[in-house]
N, C-alpha and C positions, 0 to 999 in steps of 0.2 A: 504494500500500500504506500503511497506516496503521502508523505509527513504535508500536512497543512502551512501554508505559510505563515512566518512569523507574527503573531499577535501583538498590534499597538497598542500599548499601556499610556494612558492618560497620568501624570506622573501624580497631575492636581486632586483629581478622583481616587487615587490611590491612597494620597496625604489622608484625605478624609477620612477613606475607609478604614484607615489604621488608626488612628484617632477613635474611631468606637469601638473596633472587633478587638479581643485579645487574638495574641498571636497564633494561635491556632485554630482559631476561626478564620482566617486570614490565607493561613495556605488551603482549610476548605474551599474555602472563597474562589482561591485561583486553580484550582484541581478543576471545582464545577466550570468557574470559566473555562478553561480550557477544552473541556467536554462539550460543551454548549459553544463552543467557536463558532462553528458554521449556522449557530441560531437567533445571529445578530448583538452578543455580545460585546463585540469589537464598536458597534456602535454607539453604546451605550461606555465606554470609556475614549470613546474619539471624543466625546461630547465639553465642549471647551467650560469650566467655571470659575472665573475671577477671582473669586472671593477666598482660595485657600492660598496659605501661608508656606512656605518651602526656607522653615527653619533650621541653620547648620549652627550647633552650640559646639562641636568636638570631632578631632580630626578625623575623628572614623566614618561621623557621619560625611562629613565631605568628600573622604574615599570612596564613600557607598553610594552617594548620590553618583559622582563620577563616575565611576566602575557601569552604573544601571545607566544613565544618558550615553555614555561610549558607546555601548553592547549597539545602542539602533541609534543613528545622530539624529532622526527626525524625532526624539524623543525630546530634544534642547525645548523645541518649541512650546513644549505645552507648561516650561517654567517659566510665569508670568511677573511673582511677586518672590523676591529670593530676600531672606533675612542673614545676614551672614554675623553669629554672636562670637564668634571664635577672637578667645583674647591675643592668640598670636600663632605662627602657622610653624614654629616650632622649630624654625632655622631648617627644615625640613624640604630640599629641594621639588620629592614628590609633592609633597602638598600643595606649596608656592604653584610648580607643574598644572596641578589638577585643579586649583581656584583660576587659574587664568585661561585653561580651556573652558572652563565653565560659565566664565565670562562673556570668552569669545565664540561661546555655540549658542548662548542666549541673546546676540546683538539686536535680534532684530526681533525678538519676543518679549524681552524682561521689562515691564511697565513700572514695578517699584525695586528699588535697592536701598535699604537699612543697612548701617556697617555700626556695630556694638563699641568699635575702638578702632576709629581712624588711623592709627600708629602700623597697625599692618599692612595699612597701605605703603609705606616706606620700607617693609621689608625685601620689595623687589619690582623696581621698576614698573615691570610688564603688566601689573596688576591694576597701576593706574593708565596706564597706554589704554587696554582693554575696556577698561568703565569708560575713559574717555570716545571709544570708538563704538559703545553701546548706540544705537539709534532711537529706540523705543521708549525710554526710559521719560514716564512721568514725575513721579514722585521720587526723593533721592533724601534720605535719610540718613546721618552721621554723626555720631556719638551720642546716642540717644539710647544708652544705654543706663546703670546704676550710678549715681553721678561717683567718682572718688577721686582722692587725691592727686591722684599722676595728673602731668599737665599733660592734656590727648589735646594736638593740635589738626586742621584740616587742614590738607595741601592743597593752596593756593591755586598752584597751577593749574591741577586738574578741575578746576570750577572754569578756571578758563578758555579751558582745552575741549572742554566735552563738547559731544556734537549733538545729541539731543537737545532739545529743549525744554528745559523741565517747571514743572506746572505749580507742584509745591516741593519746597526741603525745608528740613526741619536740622538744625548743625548746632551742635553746642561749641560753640571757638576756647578753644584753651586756652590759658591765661596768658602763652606766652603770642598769643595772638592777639591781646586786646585795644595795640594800635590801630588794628586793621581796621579800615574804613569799609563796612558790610555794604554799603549802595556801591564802592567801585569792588569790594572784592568779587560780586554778585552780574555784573555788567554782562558776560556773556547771555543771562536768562531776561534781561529786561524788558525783551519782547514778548516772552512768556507766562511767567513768575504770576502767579496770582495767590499763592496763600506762603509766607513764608513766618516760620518759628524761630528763632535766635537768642541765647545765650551768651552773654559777655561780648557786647560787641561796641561799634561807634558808629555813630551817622554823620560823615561828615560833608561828602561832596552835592553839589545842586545840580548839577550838569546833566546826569542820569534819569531818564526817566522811564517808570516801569509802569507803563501805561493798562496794565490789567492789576495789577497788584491791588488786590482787594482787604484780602484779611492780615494781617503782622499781628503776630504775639513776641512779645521780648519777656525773656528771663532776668536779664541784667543789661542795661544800658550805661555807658560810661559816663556821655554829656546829655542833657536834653535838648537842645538842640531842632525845634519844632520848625524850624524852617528849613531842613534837611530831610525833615519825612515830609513834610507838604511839598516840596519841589520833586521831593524823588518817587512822590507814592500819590499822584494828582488825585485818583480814584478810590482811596480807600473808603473802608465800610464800615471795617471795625476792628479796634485795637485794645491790646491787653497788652501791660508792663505787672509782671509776677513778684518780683523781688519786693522786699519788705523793705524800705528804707527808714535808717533810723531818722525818728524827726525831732532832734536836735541839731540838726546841719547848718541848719534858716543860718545866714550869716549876710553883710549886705551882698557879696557876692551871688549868692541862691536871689537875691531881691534882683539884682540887678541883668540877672539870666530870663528873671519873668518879665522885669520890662521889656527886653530886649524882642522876648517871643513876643508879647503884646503888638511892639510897636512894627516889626513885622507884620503881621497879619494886618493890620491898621491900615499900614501905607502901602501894602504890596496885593497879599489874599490869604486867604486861607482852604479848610475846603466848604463844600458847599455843604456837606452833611455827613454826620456819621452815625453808626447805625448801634453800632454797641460801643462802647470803650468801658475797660473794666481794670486801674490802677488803684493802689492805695494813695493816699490824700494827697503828700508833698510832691511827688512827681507831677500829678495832675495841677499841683499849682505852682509847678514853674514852668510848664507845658502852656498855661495858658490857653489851654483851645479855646475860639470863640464864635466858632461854628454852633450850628444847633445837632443836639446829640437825641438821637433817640433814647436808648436807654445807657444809662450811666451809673457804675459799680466802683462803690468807693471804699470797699472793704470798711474792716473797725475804725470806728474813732479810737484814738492814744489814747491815754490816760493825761489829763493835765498836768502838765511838768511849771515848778515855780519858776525854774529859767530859762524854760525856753519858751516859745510861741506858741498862741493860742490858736489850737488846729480847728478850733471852730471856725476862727476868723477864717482861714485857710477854704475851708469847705464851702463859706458862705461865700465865697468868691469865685471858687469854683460853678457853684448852683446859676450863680449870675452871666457868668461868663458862656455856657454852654446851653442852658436854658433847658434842659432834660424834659421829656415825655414819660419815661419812665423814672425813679430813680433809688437805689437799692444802697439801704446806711444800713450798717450793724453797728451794736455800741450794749452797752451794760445798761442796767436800774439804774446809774449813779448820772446816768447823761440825757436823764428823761427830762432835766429843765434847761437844755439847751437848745431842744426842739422847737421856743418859741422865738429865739436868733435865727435858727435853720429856715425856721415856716416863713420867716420875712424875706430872704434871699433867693424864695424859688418866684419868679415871676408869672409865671402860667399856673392858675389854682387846678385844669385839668389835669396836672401832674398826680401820676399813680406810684404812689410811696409804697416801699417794700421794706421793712424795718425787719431786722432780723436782732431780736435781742437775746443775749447772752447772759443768764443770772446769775450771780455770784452765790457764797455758800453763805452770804448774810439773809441769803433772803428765806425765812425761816417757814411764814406762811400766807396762804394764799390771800387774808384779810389786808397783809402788809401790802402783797402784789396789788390789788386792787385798787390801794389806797394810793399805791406812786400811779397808776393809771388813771385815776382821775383828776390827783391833784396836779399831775404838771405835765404827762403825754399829751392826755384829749383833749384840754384846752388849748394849747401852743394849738396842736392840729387842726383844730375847727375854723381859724381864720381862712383855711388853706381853702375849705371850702370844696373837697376833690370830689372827687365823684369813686373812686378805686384806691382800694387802702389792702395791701397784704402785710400780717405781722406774723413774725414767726418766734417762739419763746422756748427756750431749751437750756438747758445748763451752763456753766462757764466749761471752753475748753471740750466741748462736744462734737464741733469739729473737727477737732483734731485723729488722725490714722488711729492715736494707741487709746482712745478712749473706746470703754466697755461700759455697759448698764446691764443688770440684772433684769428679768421680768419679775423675779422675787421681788415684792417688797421690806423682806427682811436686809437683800444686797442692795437698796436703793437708799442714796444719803438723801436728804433732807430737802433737798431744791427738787431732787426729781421726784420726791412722795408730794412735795407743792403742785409741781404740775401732772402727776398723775392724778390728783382729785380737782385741778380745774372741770368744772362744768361746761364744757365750749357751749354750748348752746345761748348760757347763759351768758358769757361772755360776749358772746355777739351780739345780743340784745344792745348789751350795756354799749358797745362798741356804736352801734345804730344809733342809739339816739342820744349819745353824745357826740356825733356826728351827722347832722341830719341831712348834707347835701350828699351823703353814701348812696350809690347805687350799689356796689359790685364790694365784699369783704371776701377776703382769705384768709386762713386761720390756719394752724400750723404750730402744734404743740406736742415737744416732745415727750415720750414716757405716759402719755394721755392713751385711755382707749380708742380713742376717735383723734389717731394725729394731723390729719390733714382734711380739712372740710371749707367748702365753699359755698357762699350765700349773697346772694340777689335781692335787692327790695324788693317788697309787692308793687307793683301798680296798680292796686282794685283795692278802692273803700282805705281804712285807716291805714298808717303804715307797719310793716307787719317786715320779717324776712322768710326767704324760701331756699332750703338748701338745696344747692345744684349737682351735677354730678363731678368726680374728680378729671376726669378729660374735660369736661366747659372750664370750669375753673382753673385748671393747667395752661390750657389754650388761654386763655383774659389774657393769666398772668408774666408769659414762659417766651409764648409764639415760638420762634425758633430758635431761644436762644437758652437751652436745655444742655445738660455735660453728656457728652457721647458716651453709650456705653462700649466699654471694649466687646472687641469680639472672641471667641473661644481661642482662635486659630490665629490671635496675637496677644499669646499671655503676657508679651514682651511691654505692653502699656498699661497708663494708668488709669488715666485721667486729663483728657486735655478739654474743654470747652468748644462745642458744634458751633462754630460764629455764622455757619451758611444754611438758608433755607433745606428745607428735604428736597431731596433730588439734583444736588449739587452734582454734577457727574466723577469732581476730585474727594475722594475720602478723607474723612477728617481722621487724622493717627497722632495720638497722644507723645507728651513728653514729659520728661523726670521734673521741671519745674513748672508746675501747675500752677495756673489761675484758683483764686480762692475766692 
């Protein structure tokens, strides 16, 4: 009998299928395929799907991927999205070898490329020759691994050299990179480039310009320098600065960097709009933006320092300056009587406030809670007159990754037994009609049985509220600017913020320094 022709394994299909079967469900798997060849089999693994991940953490796996693409080369093709985590290829000529054919057989397939530690790119030429002579390649991911200590720097050249044009990258710049100037190091993509993420970087030339560049996230920025992202980024949409800056800096220099943005935008422009922007306070107010901002995330308020500046001030300048539709303050109990400074500096009362407070361990019982919300929240707020109010109430430090909460109320300290016996219901009442121009309330209390609930005024007969369902109420408040969740098949992320509509056709893929 004459042997059947070779059967084309889909390498993508395959990922998957190992991903649920144990191992030995796996070679049933391909026994029955094999059996089943002439039964249209082959078709059902020719079948192309995007969405799986072709992760290499260890040299074996990289042998083994090579070893299986060699065996048939039309098998290059169906690796689309290649994650490479290998900390280094081990001075090991095969290896070096086999990553660089594997490069060079995906040129004209591989749409995304993730590298865990750009340093292995300098272990041998041919490796960035190769990425650089990729065609396909949208998305390009570099150093976007565990952040640590070594300084992992990206090689310059090859951002210059590549012949793709890539659509987003995400590059954490190593320290010993932090002169570099990200608008010219970036130049070769400027006609492409629409969502870029960066890490320790500078913005310094005007000259450039990346006329689709929509979304920027920064981890760390060296200067602010606002007249460097408005000339280089005419179109953006929405921006995030992650790092936490301390805000004791203010000195006249920080004063005199806000004038400077100011009077730029004044006399020259600015942009016409932005869609999100989401920094903590001092950045945003030497930035100056003076555009009108859809929604605007301004993380915690500080805590008041005697000598330094008063970040109210700060904020209230901020509010003015950008004029928010949306606008999203987190702050403690202790900052509910500055809210009537805050409410005078938002000029549009249609503004939809999103408070997310954070309760300290003073706060013992829920009488007390009530009592700071009437005495100095709702009143500041009712000038405001808004029509859309979400508040969200949860513990100090809740936040954060290494916080835990029991459902016991035995392991529950004291602030979350407060808000595990709030009444939402009744709180919303109280919420209603100490705010009477409220249409639209969200509520959001942690360690509560009921943590998430949304309510509508009535419009028939007295005024009354009506709870809505959690998708209406999500959609008010969220629209499309919700945190991506990862996907299975890239354990490698965390957490980075969706800034694009659904149906963006470039995937939003997270990074080690996240937006909060």
């Amino acid at each position: 009998m004459k042997d059947p022709p070779a059967m084309l394994l889909n390498f993508d299909v395959f990922f998957v299928i190992m991903s649920h079967l144990p191992r030995k469900d796996i070679s049933a798997l391909m026994r029955t395929c094999h059996t089943l060849y002439s039964g249209g089999v082959p078709k059902l693994f020719a079948r192309h799907t995007s969405g799986s991940m072709v992760r290499l953490d260890t040299s074996r796996q990289l042998n083994s991927l090579h070893q299986f693409v060699k065996a048939d080369t039309a098998r290059y093709k169906f690796i689309t999205l290649l994650y490479i985590a290998l900390s280094s290829l081990e001075e090991k000529d095969g290896l070096k070898a086999a990553l660089v054919d594997l490069l060079r057989g995906t040129r004209q397939s591989l749409s995304l490329l993730g590298i865990t530690n750009a340093d292995i790119l300098r272990e041998d030429p041919r490796i960035i020759d190769a990425i650089a002579k990729v065609e396909s390649l949208q998305v390009l991911l570099m150093n976007v691994g565990p952040i640590t200590e070594r300084r992992l720097t990206v090689p310059l050249h090859l951002l210059a050299t590549m012949t793709s044009k890539v659509r987003m990258a995400v590059f954490d710049f190593g320290w010993e990179d932090q002169e570099e100037d990200i608008v010219a190091s970036l130049a070769n993509f400027s006609s492409s480039l629409e969502k870029l993420a960066v890490h320790n970087v500078d913005f310094v030339s005007q000259d450039i310009k990346y006329v689709h560049m929509k979304h920027l996230h920064i981890g760390y920025m060296q200067t602010f320098n606002v007249a460097a992202l408005i000339q280089a980024y005419p179109n953006l949409q929405t921006l995030g600065i992650a790092h936490r800056y301390p805000h004791n800096l203010l000195s006249e220099d920080v004063r005199e960097e806000r004038e400077e943005n100011t009077k730029f935008q004044r006399r020259h422009k600015t942009w016409d709009r932005l869609e999100y922007v989401n920094a903590q306070i001092l950045p945003l107010y030497i930035l100056a933006i003076c555009c009108k901002v859809r929604f605007l995330r301004v993380g915690f308020l500080p805590p008041p320092s005697s000598s330094g500046p008063d970040t109210v001030d700060w904020l209230c300048a901020i509010l003015a300056d950008c004029r928010p539709s949306i606008v999203h303050i987190g702050c403690n109990e202790r900052d509910f009587g500055a809210f009537s400074q805050i409410a005078r500096s938002i000029a549009d009362n249609k503004t939809h406030l999103v408070l997310s407070v954070e309760l300290s361990p003073t706060v013992l019982d829920y009488a007390w809670l009530i009592g700071a919300l009437d005495r100095l929240l709702l009143p500041a707020l009712r000038s405001l007159a808004m029509s859309e109010f979400t508040l969200s109430l949860a513990p100090m430090n809740r936040s954060r990754p290494d916080y835990s909460s029991s459902n016991d109320e035995d392991g529950l300290n004291r602030t979350e037994l407060v808000l595990r016996r709030v009444d939402v219901e009744a709180l919303a009442y109280r919420i209603m009609f100490s705010l009477p121009s409220l249409d639209y309330l969200g509520l959001h209390v942690c360690c509560n049985p009921r943590p998430e609930t949304h309510w509508q005024t009535s419009k028939e007969g007295y005024r009354s509220l009506v709870e809505v369902g959690l998708a209406y109420g999500r959609k008010e408040v969220y629209e499309p600017f919700e945190y991506a969740k990862s996907s299975s098949s890239s354990r490698w992320v965390d957490s980075l913020p969706c800034l694009t509509p659904p149906g963006d056709p470039i995937p939003a893929y997270n990074v080690p320094w996240q937006l909060r």
